[in-house]
C-alpha angles and dihedrals in degrees: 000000000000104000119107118199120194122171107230102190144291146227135220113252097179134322100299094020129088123182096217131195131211141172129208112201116202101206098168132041126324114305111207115198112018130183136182116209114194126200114174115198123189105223140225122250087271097056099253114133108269109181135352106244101175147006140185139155130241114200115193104166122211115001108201119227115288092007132124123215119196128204133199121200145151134250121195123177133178118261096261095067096032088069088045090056093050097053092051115010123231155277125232117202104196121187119199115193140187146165091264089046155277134321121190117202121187110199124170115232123214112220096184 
């Protein structure tokens, strides 16, 4: 696969609630219908994924050779695992697929 994800930052939007930022680079040739699929896990003490506390889909289309596509949403979880999240961070499971297959990417997220 030649998509690249990389999660560029994020904002607080309430108390539950982040703005995130993400990029998708297309190094290779031109991807047609791709789709990001986001899973965010709180996590236990030793790093490991604990519990899925949200999930949402970005779908950017097609994605030209050598461009970069951003995308912007918004993540909102319930107080219990907001407070989860903020002990111990996240994990964000991101899916890229495309017609010529699937890509899992595995980021941390720093909730503080």
């Amino acid at each position: 696969m030649t998509l690249n994800f990389t999660l560029v930052g994020g904002s607080e939007c309430g108390q539950t609630c982040r703005v995130v930022n993400t990029t998708i680079r297309n190094t290779g040739n031109t991807s047609l219908n791709v789709t990001a699929s986001h899973a965010l896990f709180t996590r236990y003490e030793n790093g490991s994924a604990k519990k899925e506390a949200w999930s949402g889909q970005v779908a950017p289309g097609t994605i030209a050779a050598n461009e970069t596509v951003v995308s912007t949403f918004e993540i909102n979880v319930g107080i219990g695992d907001g407070l989860a999240l903020r002990e111990n961070d996240g994990l964000l499971f991101t899916t890229l697929q495309t017609d010529r297959g699937n890509e899992t990417v595995e980021t941390v997220v720093p909730v503080n």
